[in-house]
C-alpha angles and dihedrals in degrees: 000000000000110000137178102246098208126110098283096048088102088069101022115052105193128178143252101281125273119256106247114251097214130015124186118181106243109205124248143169123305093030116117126220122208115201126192112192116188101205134188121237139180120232125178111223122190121238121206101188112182125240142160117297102341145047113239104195106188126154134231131187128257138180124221132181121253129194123202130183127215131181129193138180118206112241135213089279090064088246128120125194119220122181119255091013107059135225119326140195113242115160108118098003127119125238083249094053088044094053095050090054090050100050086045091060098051090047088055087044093055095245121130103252094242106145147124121227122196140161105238097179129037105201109127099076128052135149122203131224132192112193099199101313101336115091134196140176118240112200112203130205146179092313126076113256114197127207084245093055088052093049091050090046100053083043088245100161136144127300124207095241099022140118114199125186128186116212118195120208103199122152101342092311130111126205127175135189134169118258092247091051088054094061095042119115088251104054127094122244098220127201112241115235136198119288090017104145108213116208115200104191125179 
């Protein structure tokens, strides 16, 4: 049976907790943002045409594309600075919602909004495991990342003999279920979010 661990378990049983249905990665400090703007500048090219007897040399005006990178990491203010758009504030946003006000912003500059977005460095999130007295952080990025993915990864697995119980730290609440229990047919296979604390106990 899964059961809340906290000090009113005893009256209020509550279950393993529900996978999310939908995750986005809200950015935080630490992570770093990469931004590629295709703009458009005027150049003027000269033009030597022949003719008899003489060289007329005259310009015209032409546009080429330029592409500039930018890279930003956002700082301790939640904010993160990108050429030709300014400083933004990032804390808490999606990469979505980044990328709207961006192109918001290059709209209102008169600049077509010709750009590329990305996250370079995932540093914000990270979740933390202890398998028995050994510790370890997990960063997390853009891609769900199940509490079955972090126990393959660390090679927890079951022992003839041996009883093994994972215990998740998440808000303030604490739930616990034996590793069998984990890989039955019934169990949830939760996301892991940022700041859960995953116990491995044999």
């Amino acid at each position: 049976r899964l059961i809340e661990n906290n000090r009113s378990f005893r009256k209020k049983a509550n279950t393993w907790p529900k996978r999310n249905v939908e995750r986005k990665y809200q950015l935080g400090i630490g992570d770093t943002l990469a931004l590629t703007l295709i703009k458009k500048t005027k150049s003027n090219q000269k033009i030597a045409p022949g003719v008899e007897n003489q060289n007329v040399i005259f310009t015209a005006p032409q546009q080429t594309d330029e592409t500039i990178n930018s890279t930003g990491r956002i700082g301790s203010d939640g904010s993160v600075l990108l050429l030709e758009v300014g400083r933004l504030e990032a804390t808490g946003k999606s990469l979505n919602e980044l990328r709207s006000e961006v192109r918001n912003i290059l709209i209102r500059n008169g600049v077509s909004p010709r750009f590329q977005l990305e996250i370079a460095e995932f540093k914000s999130q990270k979740a933390y495991l202890t398998v028995n007295t050994t510790s370890t952080v997990i960063n997390l990025n853009d891609q769900i990342t199940t509490l079955k993915d972090i126990l393959t990864s660390a090679n927890v697995g079951f022992q003839p003999g041996v009883i093994t119980r994972i215990r998740l730290n998440r808000d303030g609440k604490k739930f616990s279920i034996l590793l069998r229990d984990l890989y039955s047919d019934k169990a949830t296979n939760i996301d892991v979010q940022s700041h859960d604390h995953i116990f491995i106990e044999d």
